[in-house]
N, C-alpha and C positions, 0 to 999 in steps of 0.2 A: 744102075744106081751108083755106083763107081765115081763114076765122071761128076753127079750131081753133088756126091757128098767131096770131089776137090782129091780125089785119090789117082792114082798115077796107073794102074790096071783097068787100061781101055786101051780101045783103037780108035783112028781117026772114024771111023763109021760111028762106033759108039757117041763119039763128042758133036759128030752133025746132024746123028738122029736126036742127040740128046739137047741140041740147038733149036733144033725145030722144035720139039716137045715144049720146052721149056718158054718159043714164042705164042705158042697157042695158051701153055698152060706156066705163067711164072712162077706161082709159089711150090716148083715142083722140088726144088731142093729144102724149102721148110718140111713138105711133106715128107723128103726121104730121109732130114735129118729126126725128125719125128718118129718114123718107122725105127730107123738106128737105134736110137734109143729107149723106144718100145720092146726093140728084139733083147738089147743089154740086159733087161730088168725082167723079161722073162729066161733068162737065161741063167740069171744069180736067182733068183726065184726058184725053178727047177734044182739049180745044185744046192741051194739051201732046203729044199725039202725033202731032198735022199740023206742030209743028214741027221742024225738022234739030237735029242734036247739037249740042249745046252752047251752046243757047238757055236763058235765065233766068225760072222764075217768081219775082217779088216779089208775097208778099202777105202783108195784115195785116188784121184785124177784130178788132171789138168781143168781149168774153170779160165773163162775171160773176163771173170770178174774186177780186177784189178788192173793191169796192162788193156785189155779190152785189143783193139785194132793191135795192138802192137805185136800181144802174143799171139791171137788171127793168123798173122801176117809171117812170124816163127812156125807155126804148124805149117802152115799151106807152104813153107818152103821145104820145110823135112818131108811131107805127102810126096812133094815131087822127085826126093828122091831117096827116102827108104823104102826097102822093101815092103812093109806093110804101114796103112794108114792110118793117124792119129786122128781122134775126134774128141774136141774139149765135148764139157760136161757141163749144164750149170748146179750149181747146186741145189736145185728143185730133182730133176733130173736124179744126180745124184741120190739124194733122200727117197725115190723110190726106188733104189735097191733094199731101204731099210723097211722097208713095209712088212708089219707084221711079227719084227724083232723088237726086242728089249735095247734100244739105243743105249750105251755108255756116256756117261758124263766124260766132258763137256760136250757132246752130238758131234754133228757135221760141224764144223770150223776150220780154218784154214790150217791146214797141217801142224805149222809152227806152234801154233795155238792151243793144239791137241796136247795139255799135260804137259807143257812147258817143264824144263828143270826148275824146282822151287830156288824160291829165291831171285830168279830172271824179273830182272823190268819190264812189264809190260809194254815200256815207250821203246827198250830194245829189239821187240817181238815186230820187224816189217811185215808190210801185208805182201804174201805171196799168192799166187794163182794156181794152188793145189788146194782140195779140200779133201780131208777126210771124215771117217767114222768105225767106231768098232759099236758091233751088236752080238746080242747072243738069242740063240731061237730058244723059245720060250719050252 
């Protein structure tokens, strides 16, 4: 799965079986980034439900909502070579980490966005390609 979601831990075996696979069957890397982020949300799911009531998740990641190909293009360079691999997020994606919490105002927004300092220009506020949210378990 490795190879298909663009991560840098495989071997050449891995990337020709993963070559063949992927000509019989192409949407194999929608499906693994699908899986990816199926396993994320059961995973913040899990840690959010050993915790008691009224415990906060904060979290934010990377989204290619805004740069799109460019920031793409940024990650799959860092995959290839840091130690561990990054997977943007979209903000649908993201939002169901929140399933089931009491979202904080403003929700999911682009980080900068998130409770700006008052007084800030909204026309100062660029758009960046992180999103966040804070929640609290009910």
């Amino acid at each position: 799965m490795d190879y298909w979601l663009c991560g840098k831990d495989n071997f050449q075996a891995d990337r020709e079986v993963g070559d063949q696979f992927a000509n019989f069957y192409p949407d194999i890397t929608v499906v693994a980034r699908s899986s990816r982020a199926f396993e994320a949300t059961r995973i913040v799911q899990r840690l959010m439900g050993a915790l008691p009531a009224g415990s906060y998740l904060v979290t934010a990641d990377g989204t290619n909502v805004v740069d799109g190909p460019a920031f793409e293009q940024a990650i799959a360079i860092w995959n290839a070579n840091a130690p561990l691999s990054y997977h943007l997020r979209s903000p649908g994606q993201l939002s169901a980490f929140l399933t089931g919490l009491d979202v904080v105002e403003p929700g999911l927004v682009p980080c900068n966005k998130w409770r700006p300092t008052p007084g800030t220009d909204p026309a100062d506020l660029r758009e960046v390609d992180e999103f966040g949210a804070v929640a609290r378990k009910p």
